[in-house]
C-alpha positions in Angstrom: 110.8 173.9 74.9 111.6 176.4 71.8 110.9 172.9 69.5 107.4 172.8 70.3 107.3 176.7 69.5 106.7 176.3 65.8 103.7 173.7 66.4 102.4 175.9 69.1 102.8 179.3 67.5 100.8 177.4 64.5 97.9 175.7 66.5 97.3 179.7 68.3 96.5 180.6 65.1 94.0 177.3 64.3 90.6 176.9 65.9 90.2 173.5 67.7 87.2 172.0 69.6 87.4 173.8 72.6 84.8 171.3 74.3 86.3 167.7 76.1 85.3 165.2 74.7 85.2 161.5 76.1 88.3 159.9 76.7 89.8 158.8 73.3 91.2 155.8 71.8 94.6 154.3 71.2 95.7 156.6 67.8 94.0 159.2 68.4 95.6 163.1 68.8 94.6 164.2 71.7 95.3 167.8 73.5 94.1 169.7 76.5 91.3 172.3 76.0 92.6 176.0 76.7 91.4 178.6 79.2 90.7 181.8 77.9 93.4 184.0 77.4 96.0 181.1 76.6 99.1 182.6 75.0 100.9 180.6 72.4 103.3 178.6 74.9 100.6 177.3 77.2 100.7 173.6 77.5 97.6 173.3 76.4 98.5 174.1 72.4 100.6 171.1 72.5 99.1 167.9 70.3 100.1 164.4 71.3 99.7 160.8 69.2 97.8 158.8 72.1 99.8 155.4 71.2 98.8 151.9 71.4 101.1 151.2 74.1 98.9 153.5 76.0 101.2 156.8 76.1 101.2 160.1 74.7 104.0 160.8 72.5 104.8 164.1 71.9 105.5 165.8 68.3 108.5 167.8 68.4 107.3 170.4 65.6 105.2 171.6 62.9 107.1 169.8 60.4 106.7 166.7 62.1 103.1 166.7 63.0 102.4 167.7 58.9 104.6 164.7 57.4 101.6 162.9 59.4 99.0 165.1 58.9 97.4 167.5 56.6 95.8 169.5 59.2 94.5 169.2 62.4 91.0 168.2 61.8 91.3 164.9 64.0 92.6 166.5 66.8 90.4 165.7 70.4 90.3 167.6 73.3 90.7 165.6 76.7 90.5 166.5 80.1 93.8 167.6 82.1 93.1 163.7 84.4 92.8 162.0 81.1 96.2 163.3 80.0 98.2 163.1 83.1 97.5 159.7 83.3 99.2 159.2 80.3 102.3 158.6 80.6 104.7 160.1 78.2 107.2 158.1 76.0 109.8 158.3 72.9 108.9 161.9 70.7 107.1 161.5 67.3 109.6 160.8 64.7 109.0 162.2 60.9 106.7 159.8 58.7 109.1 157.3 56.3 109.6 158.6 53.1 108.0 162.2 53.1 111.1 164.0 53.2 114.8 163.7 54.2 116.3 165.1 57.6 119.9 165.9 58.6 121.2 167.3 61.9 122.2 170.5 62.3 126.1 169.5 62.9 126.5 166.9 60.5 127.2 167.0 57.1 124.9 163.8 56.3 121.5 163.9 54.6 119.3 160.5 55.6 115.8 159.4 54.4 114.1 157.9 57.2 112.8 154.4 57.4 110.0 152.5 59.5 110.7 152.0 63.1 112.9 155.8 63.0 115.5 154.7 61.2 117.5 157.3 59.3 119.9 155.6 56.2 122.2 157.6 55.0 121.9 159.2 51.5 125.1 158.5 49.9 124.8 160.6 46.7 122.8 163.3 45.2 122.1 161.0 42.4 120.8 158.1 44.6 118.6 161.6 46.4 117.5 162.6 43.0 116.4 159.4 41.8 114.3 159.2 45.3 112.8 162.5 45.5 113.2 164.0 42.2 115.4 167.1 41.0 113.9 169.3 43.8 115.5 166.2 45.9 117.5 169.0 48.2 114.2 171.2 49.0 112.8 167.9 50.9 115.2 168.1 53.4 114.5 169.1 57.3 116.8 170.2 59.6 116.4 168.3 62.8 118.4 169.9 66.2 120.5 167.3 67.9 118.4 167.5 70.8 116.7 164.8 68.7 119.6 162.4 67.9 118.5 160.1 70.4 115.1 159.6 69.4 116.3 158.3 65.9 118.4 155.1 65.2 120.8 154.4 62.5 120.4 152.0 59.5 122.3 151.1 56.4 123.0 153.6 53.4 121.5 153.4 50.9 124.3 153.7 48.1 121.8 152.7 45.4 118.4 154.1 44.6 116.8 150.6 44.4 118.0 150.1 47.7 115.5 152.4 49.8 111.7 151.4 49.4 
């Protein structure tokens, strides 16, 4: 549960509708409205993507929910029925092309693709070219908790080869 503690800590701090709303869409965020008192690592701080296959999919952090996001202005309030019968699937993975992850114990830096792919970044010149000379301040440390919810792709050994 400590990777949800960064978007949690953060959504304590942000005022969201507090009143339920009717049930929401397909791509919508949805959360549960909080009873008074709520400290930061009640369930009820957590956002969720409300997917077209009908599930809730769950964002494992801050920096994920913001490389989709720019705030959290869209964010609905559901009732605690609504959500349980929502089943829950495969995590949110970080938006393609906003910023380049690598896992904690490995030594390999990969921009991610559509569909959660992660390519491998085979040079810093092929990174610089991509995401500029700041290239190695866009990267995001992912824990391998998350290795799973992530497949693998080819490398991208030349620039022109990621889009």
């Amino acid at each position: 549960m400590r990777f949800r503690f960064a978007l949690i800590a953060l959504l304590t701090a942000v005022s969201l509708p507090t009143a339920v709303l009717a049930a929401p869409g397909p791509g919508s965020l949805i959360k549960l409205g909080c009873p008074n008192g709520a400290t930061s690592d009640h369930p009820c701080k957590a956002v969720y993507y409300y997917g077209s296959d009908g599930k809730r999919h769950a964002f494992p952090n801050d920096k994920v929910y913001f490389s989709w996001y720019a705030d959290f202005g869209g964010v609905q309030t559901v009732a605690a029925s609504f959500m349980a019968s929502l089943p829950l699937s495969a995590n949110v993975t970080y938006r393609p092309g906003v910023k380049m992850v690598k896992f904690q114990t490995l030594d390999k830096v990969y921009a991610v693709g559509l569909g959660s792919e992660l390519r491998w970044v085979a040079t810093e010149d092929v990174a610089r070219t991509r995401y500029g000379q700041a290239w190695n301040a866009q990267i995001d440390d992912i824990s391998d908790v998350f290795f799973t919810d992530y497949r693998f792709g080819a490398d991208i050994v030349t620039a022109s080869a990621y889009d």
